[in-house]
C-alpha positions as CSV (number, residue, x, y, z in Angstrom):
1,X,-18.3,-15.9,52.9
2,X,-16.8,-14.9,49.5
3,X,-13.1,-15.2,49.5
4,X,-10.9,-11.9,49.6
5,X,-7.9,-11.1,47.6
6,X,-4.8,-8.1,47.6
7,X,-3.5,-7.4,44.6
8,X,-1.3,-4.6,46.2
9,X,2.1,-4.2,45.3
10,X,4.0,-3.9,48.4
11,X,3.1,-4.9,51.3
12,X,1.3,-7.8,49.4
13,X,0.0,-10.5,49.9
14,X,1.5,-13.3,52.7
15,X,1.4,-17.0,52.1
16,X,-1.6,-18.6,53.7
17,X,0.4,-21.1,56.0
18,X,2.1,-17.8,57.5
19,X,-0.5,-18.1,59.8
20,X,1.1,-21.1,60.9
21,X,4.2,-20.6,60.7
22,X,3.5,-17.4,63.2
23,X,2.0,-20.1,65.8
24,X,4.5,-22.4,65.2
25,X,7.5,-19.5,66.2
26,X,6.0,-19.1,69.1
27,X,5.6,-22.7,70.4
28,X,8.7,-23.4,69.4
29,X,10.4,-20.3,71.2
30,X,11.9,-18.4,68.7
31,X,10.4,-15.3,70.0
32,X,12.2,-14.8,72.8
33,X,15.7,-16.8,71.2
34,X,18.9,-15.0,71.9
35,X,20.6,-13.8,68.9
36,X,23.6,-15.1,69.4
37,X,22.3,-18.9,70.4
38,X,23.3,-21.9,68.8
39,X,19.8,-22.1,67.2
40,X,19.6,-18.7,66.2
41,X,22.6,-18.8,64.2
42,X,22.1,-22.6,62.9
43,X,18.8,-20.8,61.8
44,X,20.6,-17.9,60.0
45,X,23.1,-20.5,58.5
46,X,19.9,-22.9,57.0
47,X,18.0,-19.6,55.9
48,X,21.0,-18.5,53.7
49,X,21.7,-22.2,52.0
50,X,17.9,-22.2,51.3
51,X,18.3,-18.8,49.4
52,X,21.0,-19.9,47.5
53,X,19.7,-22.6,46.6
54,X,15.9,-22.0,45.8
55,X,17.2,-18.3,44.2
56,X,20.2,-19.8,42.1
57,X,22.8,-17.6,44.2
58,X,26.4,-18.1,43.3
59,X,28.3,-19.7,46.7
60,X,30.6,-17.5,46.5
61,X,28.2,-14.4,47.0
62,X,27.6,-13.3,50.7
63,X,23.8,-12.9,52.0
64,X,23.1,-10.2,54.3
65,X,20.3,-9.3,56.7
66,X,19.1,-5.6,57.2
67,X,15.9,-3.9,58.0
68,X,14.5,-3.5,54.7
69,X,15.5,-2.9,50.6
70,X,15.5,1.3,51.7
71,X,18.7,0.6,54.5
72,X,20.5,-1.2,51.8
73,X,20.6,1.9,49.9
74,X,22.1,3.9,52.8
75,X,24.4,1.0,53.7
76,X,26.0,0.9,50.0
77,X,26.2,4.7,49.8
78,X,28.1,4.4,53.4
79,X,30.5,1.4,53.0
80,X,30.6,0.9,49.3
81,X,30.5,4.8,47.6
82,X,33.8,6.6,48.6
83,X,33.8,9.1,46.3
84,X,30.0,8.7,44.2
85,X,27.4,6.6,42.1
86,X,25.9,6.7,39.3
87,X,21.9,6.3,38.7
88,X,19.7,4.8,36.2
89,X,16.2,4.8,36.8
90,X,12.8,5.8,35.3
91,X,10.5,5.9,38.6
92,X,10.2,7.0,42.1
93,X,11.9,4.4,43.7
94,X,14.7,4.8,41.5
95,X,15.1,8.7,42.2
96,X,14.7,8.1,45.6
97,X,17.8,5.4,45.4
98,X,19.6,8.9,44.0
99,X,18.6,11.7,46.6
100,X,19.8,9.0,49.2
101,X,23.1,8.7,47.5
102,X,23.2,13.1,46.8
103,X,22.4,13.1,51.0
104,X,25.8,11.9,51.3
105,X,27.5,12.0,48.3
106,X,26.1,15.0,46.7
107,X,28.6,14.5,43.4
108,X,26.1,11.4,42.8
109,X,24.4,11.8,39.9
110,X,21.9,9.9,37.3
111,X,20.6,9.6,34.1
112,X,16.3,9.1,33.9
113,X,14.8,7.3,30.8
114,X,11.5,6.3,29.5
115,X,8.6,4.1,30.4
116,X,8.9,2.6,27.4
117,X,12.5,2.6,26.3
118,X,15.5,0.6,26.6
119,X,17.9,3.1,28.0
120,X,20.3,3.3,25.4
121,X,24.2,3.1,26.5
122,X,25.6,6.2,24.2
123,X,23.5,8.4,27.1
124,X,25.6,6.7,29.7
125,X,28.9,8.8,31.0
126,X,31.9,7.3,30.0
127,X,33.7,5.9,31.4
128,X,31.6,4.6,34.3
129,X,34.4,3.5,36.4
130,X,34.9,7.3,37.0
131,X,31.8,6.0,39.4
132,X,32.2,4.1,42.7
133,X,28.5,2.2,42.0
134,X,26.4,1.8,38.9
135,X,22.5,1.9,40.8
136,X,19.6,0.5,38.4
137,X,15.9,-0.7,39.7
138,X,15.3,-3.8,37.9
139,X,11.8,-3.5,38.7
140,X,10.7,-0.1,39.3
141,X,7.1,-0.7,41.2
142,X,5.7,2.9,40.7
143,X,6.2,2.5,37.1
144,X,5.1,-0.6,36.5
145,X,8.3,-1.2,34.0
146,X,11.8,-3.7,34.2
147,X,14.8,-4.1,33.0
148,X,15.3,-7.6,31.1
149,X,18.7,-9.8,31.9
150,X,20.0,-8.7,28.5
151,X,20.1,-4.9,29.5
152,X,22.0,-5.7,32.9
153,X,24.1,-8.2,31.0
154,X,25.6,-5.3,28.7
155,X,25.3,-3.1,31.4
156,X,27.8,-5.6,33.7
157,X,30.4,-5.6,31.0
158,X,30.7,-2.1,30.5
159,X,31.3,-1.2,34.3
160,X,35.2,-1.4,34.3
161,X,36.3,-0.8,37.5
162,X,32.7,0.1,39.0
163,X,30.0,-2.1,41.0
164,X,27.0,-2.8,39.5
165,X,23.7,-2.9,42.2
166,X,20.8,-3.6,41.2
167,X,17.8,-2.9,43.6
168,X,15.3,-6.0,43.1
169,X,12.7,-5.7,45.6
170,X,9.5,-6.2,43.6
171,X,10.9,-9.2,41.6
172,X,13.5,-11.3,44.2
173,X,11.7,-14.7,44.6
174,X,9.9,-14.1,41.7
175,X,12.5,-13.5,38.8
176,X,15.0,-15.7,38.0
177,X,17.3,-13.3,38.3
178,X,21.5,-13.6,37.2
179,X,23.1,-13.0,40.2
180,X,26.3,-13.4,39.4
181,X,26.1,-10.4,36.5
182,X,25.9,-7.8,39.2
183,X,28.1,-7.4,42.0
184,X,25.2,-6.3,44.8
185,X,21.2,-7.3,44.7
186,X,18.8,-5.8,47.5
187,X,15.3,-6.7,48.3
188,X,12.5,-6.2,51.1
189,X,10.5,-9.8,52.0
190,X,6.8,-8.1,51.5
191,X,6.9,-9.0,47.9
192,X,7.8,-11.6,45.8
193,X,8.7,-13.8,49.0
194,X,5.3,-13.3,50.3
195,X,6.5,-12.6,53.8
196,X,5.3,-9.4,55.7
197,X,7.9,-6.0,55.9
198,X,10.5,-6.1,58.2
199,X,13.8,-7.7,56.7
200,X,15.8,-6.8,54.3
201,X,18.2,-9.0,52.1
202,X,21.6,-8.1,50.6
203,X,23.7,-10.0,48.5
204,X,27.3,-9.3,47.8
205,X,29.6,-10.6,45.4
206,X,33.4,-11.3,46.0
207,X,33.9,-7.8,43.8
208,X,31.7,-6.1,46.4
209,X,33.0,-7.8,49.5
210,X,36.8,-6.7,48.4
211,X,35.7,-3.2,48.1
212,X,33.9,-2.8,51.7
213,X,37.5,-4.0,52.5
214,X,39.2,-1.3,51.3
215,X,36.5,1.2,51.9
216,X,36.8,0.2,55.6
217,X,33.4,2.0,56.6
218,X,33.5,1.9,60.9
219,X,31.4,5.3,61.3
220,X,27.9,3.2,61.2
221,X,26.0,0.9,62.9
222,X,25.0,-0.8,60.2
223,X,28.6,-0.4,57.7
224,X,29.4,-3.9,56.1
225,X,33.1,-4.4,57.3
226,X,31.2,-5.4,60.7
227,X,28.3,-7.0,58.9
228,X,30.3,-9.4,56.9
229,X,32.8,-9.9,60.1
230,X,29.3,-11.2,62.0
231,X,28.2,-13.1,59.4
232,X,30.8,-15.4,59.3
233,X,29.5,-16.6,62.1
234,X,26.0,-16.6,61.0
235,X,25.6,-13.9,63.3
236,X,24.4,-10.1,63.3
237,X,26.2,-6.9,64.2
238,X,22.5,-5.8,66.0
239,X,19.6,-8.1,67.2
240,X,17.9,-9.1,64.3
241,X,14.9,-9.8,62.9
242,X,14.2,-13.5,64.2
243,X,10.7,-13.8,63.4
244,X,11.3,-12.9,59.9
245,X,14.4,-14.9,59.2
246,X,12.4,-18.0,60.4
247,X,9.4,-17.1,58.7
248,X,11.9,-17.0,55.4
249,X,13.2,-19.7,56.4
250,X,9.8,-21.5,56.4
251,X,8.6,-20.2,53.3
252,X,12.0,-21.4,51.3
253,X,11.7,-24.8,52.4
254,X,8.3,-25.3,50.8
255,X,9.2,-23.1,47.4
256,X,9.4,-24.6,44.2
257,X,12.8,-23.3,42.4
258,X,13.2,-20.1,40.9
259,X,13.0,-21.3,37.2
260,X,9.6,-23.1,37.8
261,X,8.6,-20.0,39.6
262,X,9.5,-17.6,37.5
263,X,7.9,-19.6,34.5
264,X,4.4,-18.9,36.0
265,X,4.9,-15.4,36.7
266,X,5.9,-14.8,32.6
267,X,2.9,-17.1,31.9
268,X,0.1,-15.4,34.3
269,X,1.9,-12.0,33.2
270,X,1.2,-12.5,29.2
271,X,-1.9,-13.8,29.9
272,X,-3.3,-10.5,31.9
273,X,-1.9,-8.1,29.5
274,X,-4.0,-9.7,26.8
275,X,-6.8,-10.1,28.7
276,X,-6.6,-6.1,30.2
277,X,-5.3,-4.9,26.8
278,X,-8.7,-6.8,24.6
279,X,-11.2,-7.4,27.1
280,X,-11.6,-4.6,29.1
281,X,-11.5,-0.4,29.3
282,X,-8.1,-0.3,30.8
283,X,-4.9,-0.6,29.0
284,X,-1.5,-2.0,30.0
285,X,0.2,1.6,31.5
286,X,3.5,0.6,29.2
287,X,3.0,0.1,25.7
288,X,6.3,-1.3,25.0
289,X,6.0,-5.4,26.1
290,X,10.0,-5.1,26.4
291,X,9.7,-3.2,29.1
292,X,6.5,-4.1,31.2
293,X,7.2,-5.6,34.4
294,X,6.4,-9.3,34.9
295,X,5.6,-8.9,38.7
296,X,3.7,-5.6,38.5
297,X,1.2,-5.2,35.9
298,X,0.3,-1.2,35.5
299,X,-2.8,-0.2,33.9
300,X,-4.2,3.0,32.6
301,X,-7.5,4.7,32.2
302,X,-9.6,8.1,33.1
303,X,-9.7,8.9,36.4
304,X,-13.3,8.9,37.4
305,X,-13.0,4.9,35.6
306,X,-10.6,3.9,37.8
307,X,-11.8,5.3,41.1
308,X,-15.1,3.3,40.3
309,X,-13.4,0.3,39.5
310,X,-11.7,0.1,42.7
311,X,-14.3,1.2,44.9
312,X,-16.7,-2.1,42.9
313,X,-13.7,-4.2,43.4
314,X,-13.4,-3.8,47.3
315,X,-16.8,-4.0,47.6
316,X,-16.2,-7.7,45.4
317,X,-13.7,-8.5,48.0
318,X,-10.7,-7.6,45.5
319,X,-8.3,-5.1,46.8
320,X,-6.3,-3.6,43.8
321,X,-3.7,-1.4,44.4
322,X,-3.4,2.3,43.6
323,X,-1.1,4.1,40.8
324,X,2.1,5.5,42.5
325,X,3.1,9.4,42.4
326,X,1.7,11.3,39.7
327,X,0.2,8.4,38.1
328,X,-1.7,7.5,41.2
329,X,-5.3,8.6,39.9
330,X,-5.0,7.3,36.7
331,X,-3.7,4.0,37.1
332,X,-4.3,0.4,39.0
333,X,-1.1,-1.3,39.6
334,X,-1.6,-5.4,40.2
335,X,0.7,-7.6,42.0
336,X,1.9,-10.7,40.1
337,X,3.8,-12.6,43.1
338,X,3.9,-15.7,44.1
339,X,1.6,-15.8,47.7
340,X,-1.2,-14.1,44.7
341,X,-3.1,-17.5,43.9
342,X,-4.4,-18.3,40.6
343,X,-7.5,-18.2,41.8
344,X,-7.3,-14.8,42.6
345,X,-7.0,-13.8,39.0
346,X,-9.5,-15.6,38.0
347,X,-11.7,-14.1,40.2
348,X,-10.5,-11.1,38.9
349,X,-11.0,-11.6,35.6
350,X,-14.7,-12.7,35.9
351,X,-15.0,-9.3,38.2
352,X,-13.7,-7.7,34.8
353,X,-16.1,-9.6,32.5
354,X,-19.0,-8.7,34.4
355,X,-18.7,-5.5,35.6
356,X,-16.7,-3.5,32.7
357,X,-16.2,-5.8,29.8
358,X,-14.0,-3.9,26.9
């Protein structure tokens, strides 16, 4: 039998040896492990050096475990937003980031900007420490588009007084991302970690974990003064997610490092927008290569085009993934992560040479 491959963006793909690791958690009993053990917490403990050190994360940043990237934005509006944020975004992810803040802040407010532009800082309120958080998408997965390190590196040193968070589920564990130029980073597992949905992961820096202080959130289950007060003992404020912190765990230990990954993410990505862009009927969905996303590659074309491609695809045992919101007719969206083999692609691409060569 031909082999299959997903190329959808979330959930996506899951490392082969899951299937092992899945076996493995059950022989070994970490099913039914009580949260609090000794090896559930030498387990969280491992699981948070591994990130650090496969995901160049600064020691002195905290690592948090929630239910998934969409709890972290309630749990920042909660216990790190006093008074309200501030939003940059460009997609539906990023709004969404927004309306969640507005729920409960409703003096939140945000800025939206261009598939294809750099958002340029004279738009930006001034001064943006009138703001409690500064929220940007770093890769916004219904568009298809990024922001590059040099953007949040400007960005980071015009905050003042003001957080910077940075919502980084489609490219975590793909990216090499600078941590320590924003003070909170969020991200769901069934992405770039090739793991499926259920955990969350968010990272704190000192600047962050001072202002939860002060903030003193105590009205939710989930508010960080309790989180960080459990974590210090590797611990939980609520029964966690097990499974998936030991299937992290598993898939760390056999990662190569961020920079190595990242490197063949950039490469694969440059060579699929060529390919799409010359070779085929499609076109990349943003024509400005400063602001394509590495990890999602968008493409465009009629609508009756790209519901035949996909339906000859499946049927070729290669699932692509649909547009997102109002581009969802009109547009394929591929993942670029890690768990996506090489092989994959190039099983793609002959798919593409044979069946709708430019």
């Amino acid at each position: 039998m031909a082999a299959t491959y997903t190329f959808n963006p979330g959930p996506s793909a899951v490392y082969p040896a899951v299937r092992g690791y899945l076996q493995d958690a059950f022989d070994e009993g970490w099913l039914a492990a009580p949260h609090r053990s000794e090896k559930v917490t030498n387990l969280v403990r491992q699981t948070v050096t591994d990130l650090k050190t496969k995901l160049n994360i600064p020691q002195d940043y905290t690592v948090l475990f929630t239910g998934s990237a969409t709890e972290c934005w309630e749990i920042l509006v909660q216990s790190l937003t006093p008074r309200r944020s501030f939003h940059l975004y460009n997609g539906d992810f990023g709004h969404k980031w927004l309306k969640y803040a507005q729920a409960q802040r409703p003096e939140s407010t945000g800025v939206v900007f261009g598939l294809d532009e750099v958002p340029n800082f004279a738009t930006l309120p001034q001064p943006l420490d009138s703001y409690d958080l500064v929220a940007i998408t770093q890769n916004e997965t219904s568009t298809a588009t990024q922001l590059r390190e040099g953007f949040i590196l400007n960005l980071f040193n015009r905050l003042g007084n003001a957080l910077l968070a940075v919502d980084a589920t489609s490219s975590m564990a793909g990216i090499n991302l600078k941590f320590i130029k924003a003070d909170v980073w969020l991200a769901s597992v069934q992405k770039c970690f090739g793991l499926p949905a259920g955990l969350g992961i968010l990272v704190l820096s000192p600047r962050a974990v001072a202002q939860a202080k002060a903030v003193n959130d105590r009205a939710h289950y989930n508010a960080l003064p309790a989180m960080l007060s459990q974590m210090l003992n590797h611990q939980t404020n609520y029964t966690p997610n097990v499974l998936g912190i030991y299937l992290l765990g598993r898939v760390l230990a056999e990662r190569e490092p961020i920079k190595t990954v990242h490197q063949h993410l950039v490469d694969r990505a440059e060579k699929l927008y060529a390919f799409f862009e010359h070779n085929t009927p499609l076109t990349p969905l943003i024509t400005n290569p400063e602001t394509r996303s590495t990890t999602v590659i968008g493409l465009r074309g009629e609508a009756a085009l790209i519901d035949e491609i996909k339906a000859k695809a499946k049927e070729a045992g290669l699932h692509l993934g649909s547009g997102y919101g109002p581009l969802k007719n009109t547009t394929i969206r591929i993942a670029n992560f890690p768990a996506v083999p090489d092989a994959a692609f190039e099983a793609l691409v002959q798919f593409f040479v044979k069946e709708f060569p430019g």
